[in-house]
C-alpha positions as CSV (number, residue, x, y, z in Angstrom):
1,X,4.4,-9.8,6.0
2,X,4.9,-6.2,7.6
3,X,8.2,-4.5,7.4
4,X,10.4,-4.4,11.1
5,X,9.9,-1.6,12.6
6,X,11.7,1.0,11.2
7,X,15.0,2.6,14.1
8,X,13.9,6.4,13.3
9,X,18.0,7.2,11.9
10,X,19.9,9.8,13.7
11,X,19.6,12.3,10.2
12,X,16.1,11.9,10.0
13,X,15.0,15.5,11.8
14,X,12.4,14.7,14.6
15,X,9.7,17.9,13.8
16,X,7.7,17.7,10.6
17,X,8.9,21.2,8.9
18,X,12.7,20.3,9.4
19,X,12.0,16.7,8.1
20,X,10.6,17.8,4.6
21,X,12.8,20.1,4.0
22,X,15.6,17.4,4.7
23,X,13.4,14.9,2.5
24,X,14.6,17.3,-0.6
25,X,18.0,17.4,0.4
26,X,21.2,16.6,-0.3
27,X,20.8,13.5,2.4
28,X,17.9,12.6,1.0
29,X,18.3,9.1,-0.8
30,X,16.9,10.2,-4.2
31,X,19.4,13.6,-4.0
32,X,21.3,12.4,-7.4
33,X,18.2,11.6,-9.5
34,X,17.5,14.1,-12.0
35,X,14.4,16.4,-11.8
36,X,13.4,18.8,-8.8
37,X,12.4,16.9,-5.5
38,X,8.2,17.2,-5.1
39,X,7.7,18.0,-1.3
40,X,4.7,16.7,0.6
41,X,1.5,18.8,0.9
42,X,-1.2,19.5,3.2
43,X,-2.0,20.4,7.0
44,X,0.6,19.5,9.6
45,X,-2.2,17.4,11.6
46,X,-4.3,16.6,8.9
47,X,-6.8,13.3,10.0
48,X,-6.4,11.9,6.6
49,X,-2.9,11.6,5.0
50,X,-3.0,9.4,1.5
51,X,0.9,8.3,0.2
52,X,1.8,7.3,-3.4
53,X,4.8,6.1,-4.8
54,X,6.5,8.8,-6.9
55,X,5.7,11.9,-8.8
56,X,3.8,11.4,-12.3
57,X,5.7,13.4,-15.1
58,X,2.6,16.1,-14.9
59,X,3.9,16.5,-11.1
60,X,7.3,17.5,-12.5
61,X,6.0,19.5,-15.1
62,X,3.5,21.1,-12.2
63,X,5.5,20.8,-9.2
64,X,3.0,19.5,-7.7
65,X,1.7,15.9,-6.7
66,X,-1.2,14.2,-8.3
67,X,-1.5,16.7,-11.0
68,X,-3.4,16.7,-14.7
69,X,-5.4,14.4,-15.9
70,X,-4.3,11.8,-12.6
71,X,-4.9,14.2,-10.2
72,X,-8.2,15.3,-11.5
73,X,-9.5,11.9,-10.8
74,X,-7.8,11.9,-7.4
75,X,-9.2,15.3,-6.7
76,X,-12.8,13.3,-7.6
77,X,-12.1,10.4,-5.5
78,X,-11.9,12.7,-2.4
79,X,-15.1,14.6,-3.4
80,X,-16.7,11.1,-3.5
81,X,-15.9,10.7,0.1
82,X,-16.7,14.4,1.5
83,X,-12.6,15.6,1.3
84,X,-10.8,18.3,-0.1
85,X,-7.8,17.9,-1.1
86,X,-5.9,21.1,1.1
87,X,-7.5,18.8,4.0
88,X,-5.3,15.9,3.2
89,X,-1.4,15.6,3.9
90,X,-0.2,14.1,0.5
91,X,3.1,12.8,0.3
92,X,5.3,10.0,-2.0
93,X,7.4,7.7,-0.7
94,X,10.0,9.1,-3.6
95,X,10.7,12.6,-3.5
96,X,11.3,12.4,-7.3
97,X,10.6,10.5,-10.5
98,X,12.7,7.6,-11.0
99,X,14.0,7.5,-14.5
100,X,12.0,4.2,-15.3
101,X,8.7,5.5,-13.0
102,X,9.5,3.0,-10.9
103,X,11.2,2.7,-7.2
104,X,15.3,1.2,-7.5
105,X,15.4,-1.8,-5.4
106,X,18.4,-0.7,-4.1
107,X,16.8,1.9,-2.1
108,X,13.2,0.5,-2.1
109,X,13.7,-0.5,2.1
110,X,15.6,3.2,3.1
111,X,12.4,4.8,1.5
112,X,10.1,2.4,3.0
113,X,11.9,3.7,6.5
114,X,11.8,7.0,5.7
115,X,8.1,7.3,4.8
116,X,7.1,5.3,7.9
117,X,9.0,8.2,10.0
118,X,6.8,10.7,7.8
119,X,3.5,8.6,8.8
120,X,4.8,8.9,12.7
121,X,5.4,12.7,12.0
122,X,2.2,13.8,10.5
123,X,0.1,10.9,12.9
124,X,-3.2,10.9,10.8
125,X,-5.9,9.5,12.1
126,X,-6.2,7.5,8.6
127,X,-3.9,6.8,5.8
128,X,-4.7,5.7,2.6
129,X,-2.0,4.3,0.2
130,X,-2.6,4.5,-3.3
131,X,-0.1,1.7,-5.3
132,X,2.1,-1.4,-4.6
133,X,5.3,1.1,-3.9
134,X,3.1,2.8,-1.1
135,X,1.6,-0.5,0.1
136,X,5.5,-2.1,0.5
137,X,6.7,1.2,2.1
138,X,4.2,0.8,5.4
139,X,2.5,-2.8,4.8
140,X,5.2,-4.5,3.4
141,X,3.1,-5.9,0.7
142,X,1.2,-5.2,-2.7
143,X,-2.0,-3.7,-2.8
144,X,-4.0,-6.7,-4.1
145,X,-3.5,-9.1,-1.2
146,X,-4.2,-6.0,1.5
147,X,-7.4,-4.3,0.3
148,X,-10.2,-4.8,1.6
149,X,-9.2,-4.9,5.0
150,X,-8.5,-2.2,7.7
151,X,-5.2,-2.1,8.9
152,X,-4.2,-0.6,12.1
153,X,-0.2,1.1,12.3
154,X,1.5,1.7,15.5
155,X,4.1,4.6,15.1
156,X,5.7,6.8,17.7
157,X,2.6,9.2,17.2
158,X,0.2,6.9,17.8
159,X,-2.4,4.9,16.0
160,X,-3.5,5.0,12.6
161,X,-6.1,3.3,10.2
162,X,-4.4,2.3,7.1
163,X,-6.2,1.3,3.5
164,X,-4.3,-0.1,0.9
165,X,-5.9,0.6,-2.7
166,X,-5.3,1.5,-6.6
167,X,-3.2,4.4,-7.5
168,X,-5.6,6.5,-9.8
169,X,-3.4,6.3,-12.4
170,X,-4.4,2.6,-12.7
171,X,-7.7,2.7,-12.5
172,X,-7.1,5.2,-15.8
173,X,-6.2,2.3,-17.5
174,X,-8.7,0.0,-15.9
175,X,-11.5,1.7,-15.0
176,X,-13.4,-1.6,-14.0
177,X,-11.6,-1.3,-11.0
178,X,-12.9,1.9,-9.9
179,X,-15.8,0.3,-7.9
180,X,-13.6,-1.4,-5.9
181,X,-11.6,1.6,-5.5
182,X,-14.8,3.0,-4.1
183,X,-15.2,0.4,-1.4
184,X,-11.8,1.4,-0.5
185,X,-12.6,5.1,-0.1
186,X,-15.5,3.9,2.1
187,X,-13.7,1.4,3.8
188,X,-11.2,4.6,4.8
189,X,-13.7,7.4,6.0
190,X,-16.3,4.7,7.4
191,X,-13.9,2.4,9.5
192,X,-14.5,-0.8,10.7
193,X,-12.3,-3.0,13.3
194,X,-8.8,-3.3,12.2
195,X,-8.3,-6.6,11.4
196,X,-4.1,-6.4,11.3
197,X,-2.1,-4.6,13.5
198,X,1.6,-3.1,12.5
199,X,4.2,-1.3,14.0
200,X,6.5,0.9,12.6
């Protein structure tokens, strides 16, 4: 079952530059977590935008997302499919690490809304969400019952194809599941007719 679409709140800034610098913030819901927030990277209008939940502790270490030994498999995930990573608009629908790696309940739905209001900003043509975290925050579900399937997002800014898959760091510790992370990938760049629409 999909999330309600998301009221875009008044504090949430309405162009993309102003909105990630408010996303590290003091408003931002994560602003009392400890660690430095990890902003989003990647082109303004980039066609494919991929979210994950939170940083790894390599990102922190880094400052940057999807880094070490995670990011290099990312990084060869998008090679599979023809895309380089400064293409893609990557972003996590936590701006830090939770202490436990995991996202608070309590704040779970706020960061659900305010990652749908990123999707709306960037408007990618697809999106690709890597993890159960990512898959609640637009889908409103896990991973495993979406995959497979072609999802279709209406935002403010449009349209956009959504896949739901495995976060690479998973597939690091089952790496049977990479070949269905490939369909995934293909699923994403090749397209088929969305089989579920949702608004956000």
């Amino acid at each position: 079952m999909a999330p309600a679409p998301a009221a875009v709140a008044a504090e949430m800034p309405v162009s993309l530059a102003e909105f990630l610098a408010w996303r590290c913030g003091d408003a931002a819901p994560e602003a009392a977590w400890r660690g430095g927030s990890i902003i989003a990277t990647g082109p303004d209008d980039a066609t494919v935008m991929v979210l994950v939940d939170c940083p790894d502790r390599d990102d922190e270490a880094g400052g940057m997302l999807m880094s070490g030994q995670v990011g290099r498999l990312f990084d060869r995930m998008l090679a599979a499919i023809g895309v380089d990573r400064s293409a893609v608009h990557l972003a996590a629908v936590c701006a830090k690490r939770p202490v436990a790696g995991r996202m608070p309940g309590e704040v779970e739905a706020r960061l659900a809304e305010i990652a749908q209001h990123h999707v709306a900003l960037v408007a990618p043509k697809r999106l690709l969400l890597m993890g159960n975290a990512a898959s609640r925050a637009i889908l409103g579900a896990d991973a495993a019952g979406l995959r497979g399937r072609l999802h279709r997002l209406n935002h403010k800014g449009g349209q956009t194809d959504v896949v739901a898959s495995f976060h690479p760091r998973f597939l690091i510790e089952k790496p049977a599941a990479k070949a269905e992370a490939w369909k995934d990938l293909q699923l994403l760049i090749e397209g088929q007719a969305p089989t579920e629409g949702i608004s956000a």
